[in-house]
C-alpha positions as CSV (number, residue, x, y, z in Angstrom):
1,X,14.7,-0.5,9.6
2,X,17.8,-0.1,6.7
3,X,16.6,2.2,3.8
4,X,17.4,-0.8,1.5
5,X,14.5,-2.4,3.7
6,X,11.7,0.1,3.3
7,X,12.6,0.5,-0.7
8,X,11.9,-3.4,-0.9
9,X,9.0,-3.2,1.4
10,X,7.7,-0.5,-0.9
11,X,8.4,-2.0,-3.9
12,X,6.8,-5.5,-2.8
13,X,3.7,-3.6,-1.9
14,X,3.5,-1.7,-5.2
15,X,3.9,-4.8,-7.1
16,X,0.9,-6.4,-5.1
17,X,-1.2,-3.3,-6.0
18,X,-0.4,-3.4,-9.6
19,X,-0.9,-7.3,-9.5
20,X,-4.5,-6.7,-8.0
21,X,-5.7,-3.8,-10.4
22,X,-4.5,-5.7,-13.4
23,X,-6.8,-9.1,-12.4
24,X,-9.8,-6.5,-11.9
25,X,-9.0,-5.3,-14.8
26,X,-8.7,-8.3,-17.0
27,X,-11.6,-9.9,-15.2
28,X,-13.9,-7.4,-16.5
29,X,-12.6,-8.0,-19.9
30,X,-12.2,-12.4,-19.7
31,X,-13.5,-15.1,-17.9
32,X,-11.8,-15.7,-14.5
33,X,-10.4,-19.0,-15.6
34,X,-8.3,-17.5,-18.3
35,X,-7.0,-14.4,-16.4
36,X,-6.1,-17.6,-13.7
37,X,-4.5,-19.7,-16.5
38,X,-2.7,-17.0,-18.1
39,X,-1.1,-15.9,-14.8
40,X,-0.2,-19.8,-14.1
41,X,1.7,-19.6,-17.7
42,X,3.4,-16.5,-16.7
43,X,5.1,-17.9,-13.4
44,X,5.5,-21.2,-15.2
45,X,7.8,-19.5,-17.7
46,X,9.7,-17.3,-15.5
47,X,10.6,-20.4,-12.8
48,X,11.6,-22.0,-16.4
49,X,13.5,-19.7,-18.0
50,X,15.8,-19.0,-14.7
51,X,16.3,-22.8,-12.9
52,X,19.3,-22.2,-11.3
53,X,18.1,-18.9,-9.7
54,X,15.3,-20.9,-8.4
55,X,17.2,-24.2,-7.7
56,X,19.9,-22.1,-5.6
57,X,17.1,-21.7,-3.7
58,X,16.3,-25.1,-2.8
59,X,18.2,-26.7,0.4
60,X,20.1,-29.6,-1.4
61,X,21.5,-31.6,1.3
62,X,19.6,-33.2,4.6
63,X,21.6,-31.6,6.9
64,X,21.0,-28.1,5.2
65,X,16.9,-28.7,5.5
66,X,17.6,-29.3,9.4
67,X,19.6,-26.0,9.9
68,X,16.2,-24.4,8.1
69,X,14.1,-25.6,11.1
């Protein structure tokens, strides 16, 4: 496995913990459907503020979503 591979792999997994600890956290501090709402708002920003870094994502053709499968 590159190096480039295991910094990503570490970083994803150091993201997940810090994700996890701060819901435990705010849970103990708010009701779960806020901490749930507020993280919805979060994401629904970010994929707003950057569309085409998530539309480049997006297959836009037919023949492009059959070379996915």
């Amino acid at each position: 496995m590159p190096g480039s591979h295991r910094v990503a792999l570490l970083l994803i997994c150091l993201i997940w913990a810090g994700n996890f600890l701060a819901s435990a956290i705010a849970v103990d501090h708010l009701p779960p459907v806020t901490v749930t709402a507020m993280r919805f708002s979060v994401v629904l920003a970010l994929l707003f503020r950057w569309p085409p870094l998530m539309m480049a994502l997006v297959p836009r053709r037919v023949k492009q979503w059959r070379a996915a499968n």
